[in-house]
Structures are given as structure tokens and as C-alpha cells.
C-alpha positions in Angstrom: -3.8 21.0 -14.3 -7.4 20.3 -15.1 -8.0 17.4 -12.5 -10.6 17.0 -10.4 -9.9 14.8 -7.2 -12.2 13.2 -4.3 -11.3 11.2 -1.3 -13.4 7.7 -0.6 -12.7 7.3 3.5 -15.1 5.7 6.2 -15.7 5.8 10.0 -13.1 2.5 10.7 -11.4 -0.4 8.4 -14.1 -2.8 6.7 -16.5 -0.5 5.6 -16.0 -1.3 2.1 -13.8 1.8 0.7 -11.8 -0.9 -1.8 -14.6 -2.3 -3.3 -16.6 1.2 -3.4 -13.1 2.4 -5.3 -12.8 -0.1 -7.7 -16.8 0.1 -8.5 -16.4 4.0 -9.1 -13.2 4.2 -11.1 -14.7 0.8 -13.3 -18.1 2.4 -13.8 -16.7 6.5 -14.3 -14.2 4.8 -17.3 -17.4 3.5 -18.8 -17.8 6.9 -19.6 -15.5 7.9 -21.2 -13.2 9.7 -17.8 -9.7 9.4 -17.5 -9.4 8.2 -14.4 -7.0 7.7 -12.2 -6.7 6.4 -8.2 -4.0 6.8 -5.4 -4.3 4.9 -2.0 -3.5 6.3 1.3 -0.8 4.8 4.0 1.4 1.9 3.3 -1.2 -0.5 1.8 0.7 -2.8 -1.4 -2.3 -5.1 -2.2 -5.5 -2.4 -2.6 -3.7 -0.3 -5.1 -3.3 -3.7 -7.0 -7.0 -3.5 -8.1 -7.1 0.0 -8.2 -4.4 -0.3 -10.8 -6.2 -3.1 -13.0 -9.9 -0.9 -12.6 -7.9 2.0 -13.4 -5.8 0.7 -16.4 -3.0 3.1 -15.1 -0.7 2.5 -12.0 -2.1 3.3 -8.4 0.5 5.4 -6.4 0.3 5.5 -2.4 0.3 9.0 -0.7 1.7 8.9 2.8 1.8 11.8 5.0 3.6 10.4 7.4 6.3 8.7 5.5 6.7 10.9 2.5 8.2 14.4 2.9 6.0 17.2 1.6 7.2 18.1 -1.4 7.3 14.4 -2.4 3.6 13.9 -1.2 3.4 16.9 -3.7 4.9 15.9 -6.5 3.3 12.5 -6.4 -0.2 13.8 -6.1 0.5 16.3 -9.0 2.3 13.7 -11.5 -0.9 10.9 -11.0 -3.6 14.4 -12.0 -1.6 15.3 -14.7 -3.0 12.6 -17.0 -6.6 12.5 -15.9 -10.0 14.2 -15.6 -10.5 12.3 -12.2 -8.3 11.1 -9.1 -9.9 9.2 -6.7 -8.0 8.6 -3.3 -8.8 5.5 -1.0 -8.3 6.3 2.3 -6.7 4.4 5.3 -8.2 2.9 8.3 -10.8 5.2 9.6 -11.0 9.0 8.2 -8.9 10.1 11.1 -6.5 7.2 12.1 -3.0 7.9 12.5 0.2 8.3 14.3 0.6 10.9 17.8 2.8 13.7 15.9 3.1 17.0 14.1 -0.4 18.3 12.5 -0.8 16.8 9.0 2.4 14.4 9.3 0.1 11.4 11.1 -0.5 9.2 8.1 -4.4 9.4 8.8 -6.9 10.4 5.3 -7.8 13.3 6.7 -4.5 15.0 6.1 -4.5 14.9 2.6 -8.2 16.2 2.8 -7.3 19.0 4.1 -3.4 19.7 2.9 -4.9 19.6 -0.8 -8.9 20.8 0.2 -10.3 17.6 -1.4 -14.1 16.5 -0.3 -14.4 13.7 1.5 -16.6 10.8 0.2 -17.7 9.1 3.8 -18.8 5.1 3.5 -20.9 4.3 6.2 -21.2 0.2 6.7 -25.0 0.6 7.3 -25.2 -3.2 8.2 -25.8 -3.2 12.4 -27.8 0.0 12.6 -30.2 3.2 11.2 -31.1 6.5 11.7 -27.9 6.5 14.8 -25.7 6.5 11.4 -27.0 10.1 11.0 -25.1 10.9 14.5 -21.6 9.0 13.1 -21.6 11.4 10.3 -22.5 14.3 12.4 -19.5 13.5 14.2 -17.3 12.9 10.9 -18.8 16.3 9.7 -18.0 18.5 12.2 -14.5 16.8 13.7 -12.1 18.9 12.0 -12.9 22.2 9.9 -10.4 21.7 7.5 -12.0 18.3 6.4 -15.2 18.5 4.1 -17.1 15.4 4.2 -19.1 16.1 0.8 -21.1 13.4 0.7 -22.6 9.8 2.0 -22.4 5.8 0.8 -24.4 3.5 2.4 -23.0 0.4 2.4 -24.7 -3.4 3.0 -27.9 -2.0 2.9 -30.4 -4.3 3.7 -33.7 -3.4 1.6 -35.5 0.0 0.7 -37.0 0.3 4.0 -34.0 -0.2 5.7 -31.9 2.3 2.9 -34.8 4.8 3.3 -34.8 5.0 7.5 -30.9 5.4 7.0 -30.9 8.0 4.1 -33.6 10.2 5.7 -31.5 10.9 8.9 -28.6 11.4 6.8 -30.2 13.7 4.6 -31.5 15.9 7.6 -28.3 16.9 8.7 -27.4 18.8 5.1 -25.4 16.3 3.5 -26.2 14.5 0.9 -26.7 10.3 0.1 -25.2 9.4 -3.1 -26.4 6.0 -2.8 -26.3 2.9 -1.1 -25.3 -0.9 -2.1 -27.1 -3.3 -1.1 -25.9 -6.3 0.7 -24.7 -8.8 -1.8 -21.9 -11.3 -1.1 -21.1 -11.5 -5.4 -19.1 -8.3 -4.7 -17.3 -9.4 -2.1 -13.4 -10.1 -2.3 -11.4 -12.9 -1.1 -9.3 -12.0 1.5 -6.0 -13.8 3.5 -3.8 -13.6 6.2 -2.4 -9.8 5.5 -5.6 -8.6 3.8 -7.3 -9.3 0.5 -6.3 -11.6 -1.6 -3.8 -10.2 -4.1 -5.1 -8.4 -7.8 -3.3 -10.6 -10.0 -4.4 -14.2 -8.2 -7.8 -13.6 -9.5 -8.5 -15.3 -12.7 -11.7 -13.5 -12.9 -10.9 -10.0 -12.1 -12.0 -8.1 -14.8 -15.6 -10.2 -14.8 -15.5 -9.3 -10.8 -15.2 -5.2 -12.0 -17.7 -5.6 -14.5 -20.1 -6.5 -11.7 -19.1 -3.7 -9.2 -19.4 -0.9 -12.2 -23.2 -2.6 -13.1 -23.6 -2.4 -9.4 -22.2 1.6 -9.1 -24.3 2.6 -11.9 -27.7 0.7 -10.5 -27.3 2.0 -7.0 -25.2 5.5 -7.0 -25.2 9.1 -8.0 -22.2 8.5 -10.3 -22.9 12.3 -11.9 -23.5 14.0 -8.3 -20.2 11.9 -7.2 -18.2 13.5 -10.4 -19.8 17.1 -9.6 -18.5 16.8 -5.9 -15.4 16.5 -6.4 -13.0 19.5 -6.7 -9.7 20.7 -9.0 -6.4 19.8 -7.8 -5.0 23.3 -7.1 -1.2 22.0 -7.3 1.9 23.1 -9.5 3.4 20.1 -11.0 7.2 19.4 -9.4 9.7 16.9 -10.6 10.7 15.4 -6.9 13.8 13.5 -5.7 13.4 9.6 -6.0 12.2 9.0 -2.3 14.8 6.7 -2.7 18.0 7.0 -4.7 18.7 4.5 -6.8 20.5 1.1 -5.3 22.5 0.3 -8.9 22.2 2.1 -12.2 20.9 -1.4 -13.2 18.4 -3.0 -10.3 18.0 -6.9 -10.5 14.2 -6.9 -9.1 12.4 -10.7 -8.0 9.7 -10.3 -9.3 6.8 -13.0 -9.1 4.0 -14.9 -6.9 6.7 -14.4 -3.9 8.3 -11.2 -4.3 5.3 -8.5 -5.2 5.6 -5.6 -2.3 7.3 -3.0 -4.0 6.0 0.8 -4.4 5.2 2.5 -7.8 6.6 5.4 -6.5 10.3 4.1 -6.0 10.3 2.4 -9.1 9.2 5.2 -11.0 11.9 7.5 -9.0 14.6 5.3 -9.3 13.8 5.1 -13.6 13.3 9.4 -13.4 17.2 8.8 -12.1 18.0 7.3 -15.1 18.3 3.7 -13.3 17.0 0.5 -15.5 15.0 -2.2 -13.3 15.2 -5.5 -14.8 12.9 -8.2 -13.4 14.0 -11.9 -12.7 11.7 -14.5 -11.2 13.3 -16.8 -8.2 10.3 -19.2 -8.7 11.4 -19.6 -12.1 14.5 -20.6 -10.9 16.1 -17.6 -12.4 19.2 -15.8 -11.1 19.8 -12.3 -11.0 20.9 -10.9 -14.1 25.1 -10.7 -14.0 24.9 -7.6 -15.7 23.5 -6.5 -13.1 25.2 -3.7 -10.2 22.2 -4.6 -7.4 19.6 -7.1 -6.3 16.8 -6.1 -4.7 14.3 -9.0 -3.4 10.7 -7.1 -2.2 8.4 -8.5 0.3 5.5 -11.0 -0.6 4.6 -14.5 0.4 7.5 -16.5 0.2 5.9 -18.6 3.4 3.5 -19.8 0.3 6.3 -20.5 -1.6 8.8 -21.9 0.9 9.2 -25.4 -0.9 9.0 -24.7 -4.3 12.2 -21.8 -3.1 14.3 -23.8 -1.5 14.2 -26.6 -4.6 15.9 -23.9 -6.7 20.1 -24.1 -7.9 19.9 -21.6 -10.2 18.3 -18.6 -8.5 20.3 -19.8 -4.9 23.7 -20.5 -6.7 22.9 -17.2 -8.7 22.1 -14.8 -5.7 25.0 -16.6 -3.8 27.7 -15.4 -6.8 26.1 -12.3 -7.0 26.4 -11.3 -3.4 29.7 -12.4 -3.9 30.6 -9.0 -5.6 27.4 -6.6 -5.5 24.8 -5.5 -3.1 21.8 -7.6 -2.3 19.1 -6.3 -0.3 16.1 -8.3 0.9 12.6 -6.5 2.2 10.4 -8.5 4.8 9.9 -11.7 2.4 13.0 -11.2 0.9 14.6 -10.3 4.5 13.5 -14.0 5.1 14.6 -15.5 2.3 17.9 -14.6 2.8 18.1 -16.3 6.1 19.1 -20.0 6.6 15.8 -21.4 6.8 11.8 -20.5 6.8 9.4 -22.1 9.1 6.1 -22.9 7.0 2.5 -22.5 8.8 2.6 -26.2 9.0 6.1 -26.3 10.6 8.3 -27.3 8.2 11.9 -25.9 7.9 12.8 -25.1 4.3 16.2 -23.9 2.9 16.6 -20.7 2.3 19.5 -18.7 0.6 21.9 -18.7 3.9 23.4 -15.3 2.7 22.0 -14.1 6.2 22.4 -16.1 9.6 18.9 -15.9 10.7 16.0 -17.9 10.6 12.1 -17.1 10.3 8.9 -18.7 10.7 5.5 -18.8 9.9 3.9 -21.7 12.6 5.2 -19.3 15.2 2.8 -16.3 14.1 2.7 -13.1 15.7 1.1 -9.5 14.0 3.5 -7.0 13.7 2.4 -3.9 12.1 3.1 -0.1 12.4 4.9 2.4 10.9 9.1 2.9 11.5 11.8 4.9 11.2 15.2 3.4 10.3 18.8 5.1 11.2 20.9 3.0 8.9 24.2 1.4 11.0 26.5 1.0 7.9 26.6 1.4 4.2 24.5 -0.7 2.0 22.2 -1.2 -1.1 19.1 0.8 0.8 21.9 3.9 1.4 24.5 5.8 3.3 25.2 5.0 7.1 23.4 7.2 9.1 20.3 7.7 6.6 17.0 8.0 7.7 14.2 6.6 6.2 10.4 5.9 7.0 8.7 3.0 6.3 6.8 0.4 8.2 6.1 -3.4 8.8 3.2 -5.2 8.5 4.1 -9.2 9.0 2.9 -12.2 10.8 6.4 -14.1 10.5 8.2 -14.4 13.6 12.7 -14.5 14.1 13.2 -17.3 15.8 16.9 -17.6 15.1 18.6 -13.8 15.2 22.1 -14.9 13.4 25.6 -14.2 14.2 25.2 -10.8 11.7 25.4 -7.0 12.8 22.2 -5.2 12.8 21.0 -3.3 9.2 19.5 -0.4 10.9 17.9 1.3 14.5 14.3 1.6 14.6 11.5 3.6 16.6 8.0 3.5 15.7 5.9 6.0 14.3 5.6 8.0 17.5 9.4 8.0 18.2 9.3 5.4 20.9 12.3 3.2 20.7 12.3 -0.4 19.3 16.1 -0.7 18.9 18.6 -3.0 16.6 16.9 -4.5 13.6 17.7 -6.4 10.0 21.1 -8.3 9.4 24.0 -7.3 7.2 26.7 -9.0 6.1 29.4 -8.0 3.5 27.3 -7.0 0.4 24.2 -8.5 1.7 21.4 -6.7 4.4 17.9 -6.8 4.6 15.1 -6.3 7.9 11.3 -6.7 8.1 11.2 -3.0 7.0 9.9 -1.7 4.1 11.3 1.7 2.8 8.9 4.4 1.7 10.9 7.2 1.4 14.0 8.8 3.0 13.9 11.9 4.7 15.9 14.8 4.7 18.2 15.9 6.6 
């Protein structure tokens, strides 16, 4: 394995690590690299644009959720095909769960589990030379993290890079740059984080700009010579999830677009085929088909324009009728009787579930979660374990008459209790399934 990997983290969320990505993986292809990115944690939207600056899918890497030797074997399949993998980091460089060392979900354990540096963006916007002390403190938090190098970001002018830099600089680390304040490069966002990859029309203009910005304003050869081989054998893991159906009907659309490389790719390693369908097209699942899987996404922006389909809802309803049909946070909702728009509409759903969601009635829920599954079903075996989490601002405001899919505590073990609906072939829950853990 001739890779060479580096970590892009910061101090706390909104520093500008996605951007900073996509501008380095843009602007390193330019010449000539084979690069490659992975995203830390949970996130489904950042390694969207990763994927399209990359021109190669962005896997996540979740010590929390993933197993070891799964977080392994990820990490090594994504270096095998590149001179450069560049992790995006989660949150700040040591957010995370309470729990065993290096099992928290936070950046820094996959710094230090696979010794890569540490690239630290500092959002230089609301101070100076007290940056200096923030990285001092980053530096020196944990010996088995190397922070390697500084980004400034939303610099304000030379003065102001130059008082920041200089402070930096006398602590022993060195400045690869700063960007300067300019709202061109920045992203649209909405109501669970940027505004997805494939909604912008102009995306590939948009990473033209953030390469000629990398390339004006950064080291980009002290970047590459920072970074350090991947010391890992390449392993051929279990899917982290086995395959639902040895043929997966998958929605797949403006609706339905949270679902993880990583199963994908594990479920096809198992010799499974995944064959996409699109509700919004008013298309049913495939009948030959064994399993229908509908992924989370926006179906709140989409309520109307679902509930006006016959196909896809007569379709899913004579599919259920004989196979299993799971539904993931937006597809958990779509399966209920009806979904609550932000304005407070009721639309339609499927009905193959008794409960009912809404979107007026918003309320953040978002961490990770454990799941003991309560029976059998497209997602596995009763009394499976898997980790996942949710991250939702829809609301159940009508539970159903349905027995639970699964019991849940959150990432520190603390008991949240019945969750999800199941009936006959059917189930779903505001869960998202990473990867199932052993027993």
C-alpha cells in the first residue's frame, strides 16, 4: 500500500473543514494525484461533495459505530487506489461519545489508531494572536494525536493573516495558509446541514473556484509532504450489514438519498444486486425483487408530489404483501399513514405503518444509537445489535397500533427504550444502521 493519508479537523463545527476538503482534493487532482477522501461520524450530505471533488465514492469511518476490523478494512480498501486520502473530521478534533478509549466517534481516534497528522482549521474570523493558545491546546491535548499543521480560515487581510500566522508559527507548527474571507466559496446550507451535492446545478464551476482559491492561498506541496503512509494490511471485511434480499429494491431519488457507501458496497461484496427505483417517478419496486429498502432523505420536501403517486403506493403495498420492506427515517415516515408538512398540511402516505409524522411540529433529534432488534425483519435477526444514529427534525405525533422494530440506548448506553413499528413484512424507525456488531 503506497498511500499517503492526512486528517482535515478543527477546534468546533463551522470552521470550514468541508469546504477546505473539497478545495484540497479539487486542486491536488489538478495535479495529477489520485485522490481519494473519507468523512468521519455519521455525516450522508459532506461526503456527497467529497465524492463529486474526488471523482471516486467518499466512504464514512466511524469509530464508534463500526467495529475495528471494519473501520480497518474500510480505511485500507479507499488507499488502495490512491496516492492521497484525505479524512474530514467531525465536530471538533475531539468530540465524541463518554466510552471505551478510541470507540467515541470523535476525529481524534482515527488520528491516533492509524498515526495520521492532523491538519487543524482554525476559523480566524473573531480573533488573533489568542488563536496561537487554541492550538497550543489542540497540540498538546492528547500525545497520540499529531496536529501537523495550521489553516487559517476567514482571514480578514494580510495584517490580520500576518498577526495570526506569527503566533502560530512561534509555537513550532507550521501555517500552510490561510483563505481569505470570501462569501463566493461559501455553500448553501438547510435545515439538516448543507444543501445536498447533487441539487447544485453549478457544482463543478463552485470546485473550480475553491481549487483556484487552494492554490492562490495554501501550501498545497507542504500539505502533500505532511501527510504520512497508511501503514495497514488490506482485509476483505464482513458487509457491516448482511444483505436484506439477494436482490435489494433501493428508492432512490430527491427523497430517498441517506444511504452509506459502505453497506452498499458490502452488501454487492455478498454477491447481492441493488436495483434502484424512483417513488417520485411514480415507480414501484421492481417485482423481481426479494426486498425493499426506502433510505432517509427529504420526503417533508416531497410530501405532495408522494402522496399523488398509484403506482409506487399500489406497488410498495403488493410488494409488502409478500417480501420485506424496510423504511429508514424518511422512509420510516413514509410508511406511516400521513406526513405533516412545515406548513401543516397532512399528506398521504403509504399506510403500510400505523403511525404518523410531522414536520410543523419540529423538534432536533440527533445522537448516536444502539438498536436490540425485537423480531425478525429485512434489517436482521431478532436480538441483533446494531449501531447507528438519528439525526431528524420530524416529530411522531401519532405512534400506531404496531409493535416496536427495535430497543434503543444512546451512544453512552443510557436507555431511550421502544422505537420503530413493524408489521407483518413491513418495519422501519428513525434509525439509521451503520453497522452491526458482533456478538
Amino acid at each position: 500500500m503506497t498511500a499517503r493519508g492526512l486528517i482535515v479537523a478543527a477546534p468546533a463545527s463551522g470552521s470550514g473543514k468541508t469546504t477546505l476538503t473539497m478545495a484540497l482534493i479539487t486542486a491536488l487532482k489538478r495535479r495529477g494525484l489520485r485522490v481519494r477522501a473519507a468523512k468521519a461520524g455519521p455525516d450522508y450530505i459532506d461526503p456527497g461533495f467529497h465524492t463529486a471533488a474526488a471523482g471516486a465514492p467518499c466512504i464514512n469511518l466511524d469509530s464508534w459505530a463500526m467495529p475495528p476490523q471494519l473501520l480497518d478494512a474500510l480505511l485500507a480498501q479507499a488507499a488502495e487506489s490512491a496516492d492521497l486520502l484525505v479524512i474530514e473530521g467531525v465536530m471538533g478534533l475531539f468530540d465524541g461519545v463518554a466510552g471505551p478509549a478510541r470507540r467515541t466517534g470523535a476525529t481524534a481516534d482515527l488520528a491516533a489508531r492509524y498515526k495520521l497528522p492532523v491538519l487543524l482549521v482554525i476559523d480566524a474570523a473573531r480573533q488573533a494572536q489568542s488563536a496561537a493558545a487554541v492550538v497550543r491546546g489542540f497540540a498538546t491535548h492528547d500525545p497520540d494525536v499529531r496536529v501537523a499543521g495550521v489553516v487559517l480560515n476567514r482571514v480578514a487581510g494580510e495584517r490580520h493573516r500576518r498577526m495570526v500566522s506569527d503566533a502560530i508559527v512561534d509555537l513550532g507548527i507550521p501555517v500552510f495558509g490561510a483563505v481569505q474571507r470570501d462569501e463566493a466559496l461559501v455553500l448553501p446550507e438547510r435545515h439538516l446541514g448543507l444543501v445536498q451535492a447533487g441539487e447544485h446545478a453549478a457544482l463543478a464551476t463552485k470546485l473550480e473556484c475553491l481549487a483556484d482559491a487552494a492554490e492562490r492561498q495554501l501550501d498545497l506541496d507542504g500539505l502533500v509532504a505532511a501527510a504520512r503512509p497508511i501503514d495497514l494490511p488490506g482485509t476483505t471485511p464482513m458487509p457491516a450489514l448482511p444483505p436484506p434480499g439477494q436482490r435489494i429494491a433501493l428508492a432512490s431519488d430527491a427523497a430517498f438519498t441517506f444511504i452509506y457507501p459502505h453497506l452498499l458496497d458490502g452488501w454487492r461484496r455478498a454477491g447481492a444486486e441493488v436495483v434502484r427505483f424512483s417513488p417520485l417517478a411514480d415507480e414501484a419496486p421492481p417485482e423481481d425483487c426479494d426486498c425493499c429498502w426506502l433510505p432517509g432523505g427529504y420526503p417533508e420536501l416531497h410530501a405532495g408530489a408522494l402522496a399523488a403517486t398509484q403506482r409506487f403506493r399500489d406497488g410498495l403495498a403488493r410488494f409488502a404483501a409478500t417480501r420485506r420492506v424496510h423504511g429508514e427515517c424518511g422512509g420510516y415516515m413514509v410508511l406511516g399513514e400521513g406526513l405533516e408538512d412545515a406548513a401543516g398540511t397532512r399528506h398521504a402516505m403509504t399506510g403500510l405503518l400505523g403511525h404518523a409524522t410531522s414536520f410543523a411540529k419540529r423538534k432536533l433529534h440527533l445522537g448516536y444509537r444502539e438498536a436490540r432488534l425485537l423480531a425478525d425483519c429485512a434489517v436482521g435477526q431478532a436480538g441483533t445489535v446494531l449501531r447507528g444514529h438519528e439525526f431528524h427534525y420530524a416529530t411522531l405525533v401519532e405512534a400506531g397500533p404496531d409493535q416496536p422494530f427495535a430497543t434503543l440506548v444512546d451512544g453512552e448506553a443510557q436507555p431511550i427504550g421502544p422505537a420503530g413499528a413493524r408489521r407483518g413484512n413491513v418495519s422501519g424507525a428513525f434509525f439509521h444502521a451503520i453497522a452491526q456488531q458482533q456478538p
